[in-house]
VOGU-3710 file (C-alpha; in Angstrom, 3 decimals, decimal comma):
1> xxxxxxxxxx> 112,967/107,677/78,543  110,171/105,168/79,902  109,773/102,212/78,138  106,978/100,022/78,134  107,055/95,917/77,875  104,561/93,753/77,266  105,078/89,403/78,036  102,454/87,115/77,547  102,873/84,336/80,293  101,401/81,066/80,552
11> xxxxxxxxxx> 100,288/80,867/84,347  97,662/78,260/84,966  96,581/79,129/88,619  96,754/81,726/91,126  99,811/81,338/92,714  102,017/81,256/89,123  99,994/84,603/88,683  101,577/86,025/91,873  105,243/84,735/91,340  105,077/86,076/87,646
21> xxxxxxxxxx> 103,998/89,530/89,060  106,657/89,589/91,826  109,324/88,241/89,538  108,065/91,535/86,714  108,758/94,467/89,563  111,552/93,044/91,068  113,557/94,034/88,322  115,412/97,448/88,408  113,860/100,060/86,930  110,516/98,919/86,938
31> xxxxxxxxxx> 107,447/101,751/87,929  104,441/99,875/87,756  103,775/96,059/85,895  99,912/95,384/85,360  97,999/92,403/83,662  96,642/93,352/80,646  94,449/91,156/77,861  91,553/89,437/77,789  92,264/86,686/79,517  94,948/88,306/82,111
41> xxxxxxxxxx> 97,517/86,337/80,638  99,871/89,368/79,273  102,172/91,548/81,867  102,649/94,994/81,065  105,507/96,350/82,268  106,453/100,235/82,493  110,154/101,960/83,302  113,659/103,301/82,747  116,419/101,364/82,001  114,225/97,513/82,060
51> xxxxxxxxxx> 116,106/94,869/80,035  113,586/92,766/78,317  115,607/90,074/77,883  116,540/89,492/81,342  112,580/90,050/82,191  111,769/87,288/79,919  114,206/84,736/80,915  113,425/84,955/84,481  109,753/84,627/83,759  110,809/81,343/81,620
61> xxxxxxxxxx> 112,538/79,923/84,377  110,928/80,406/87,489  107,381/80,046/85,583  106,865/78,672/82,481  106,631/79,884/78,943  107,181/83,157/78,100  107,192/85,467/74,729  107,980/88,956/74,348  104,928/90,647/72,409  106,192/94,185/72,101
71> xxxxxxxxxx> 108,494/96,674/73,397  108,144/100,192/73,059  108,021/104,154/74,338  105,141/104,940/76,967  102,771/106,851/75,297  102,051/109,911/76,774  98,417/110,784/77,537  96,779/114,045/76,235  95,400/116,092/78,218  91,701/117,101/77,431
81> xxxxxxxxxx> 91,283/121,404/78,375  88,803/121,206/81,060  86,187/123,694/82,181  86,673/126,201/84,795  83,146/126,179/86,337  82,015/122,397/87,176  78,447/121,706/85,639  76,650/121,822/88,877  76,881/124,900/91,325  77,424/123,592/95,137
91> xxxxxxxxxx> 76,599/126,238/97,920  78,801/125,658/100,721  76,766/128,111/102,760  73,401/126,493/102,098  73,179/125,936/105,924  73,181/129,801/107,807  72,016/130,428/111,331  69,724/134,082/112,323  72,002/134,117/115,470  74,435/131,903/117,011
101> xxxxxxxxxx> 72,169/130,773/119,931  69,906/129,133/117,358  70,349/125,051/116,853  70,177/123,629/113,565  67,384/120,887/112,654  69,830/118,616/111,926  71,828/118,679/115,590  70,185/117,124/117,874  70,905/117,691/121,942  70,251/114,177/124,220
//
């Protein structure tokens, strides 16, 4: 079962922003980590098997302070029963030739 894990890091510039990332999927386990909040200063962290407590220690050493804001199941996204005929009709033979000899406007010969 995917879990997902969300630390809010203090990270001052851009290169504590990087090392926080890389440190996040380096773990085992991890799918996909993302910045999420207002002010990009929370990790979110999705996968199988991720301990959060090893996450957040790394982050506190190799960073800077670290918390652990939640840590939960990934929900699962609902799917939305879409229509079989898209709103507007394309023609994909809107362009036919009388012959094959003919040249269409658009093609030009130099």
């Amino acid at each position: 079962m995917q879990q997902k894990i969300v630390v809010k890091v203090s990270m001052d510039g851009d290169k504590k922003t990087r090392k926080a990332l890389k440190i996040a999927v380096s773990i085992s386990g991890v799918v996909s980590a993302s910045f999420v909040g207002s002010d990009k200063d929370q990790i979110a962290v999705t996968g199988e098997g991720i301990d959060s407590v090893e996450l957040t220690t790394l982050l506190r050493k190799k960073v800077g302070y670290t918390e652990l804001v939640s840590v939960g199941p990934v929900e699962a996204k609902k799917d939305e029963p879409k229509d079989s005929k898209p709103a507007v009709q394309i023609d994909p033979y809107q362009y036919y030739y009388q012959s094959y000899g003919s040249v269409p406007y658009y093609y030009y010969v130099y």
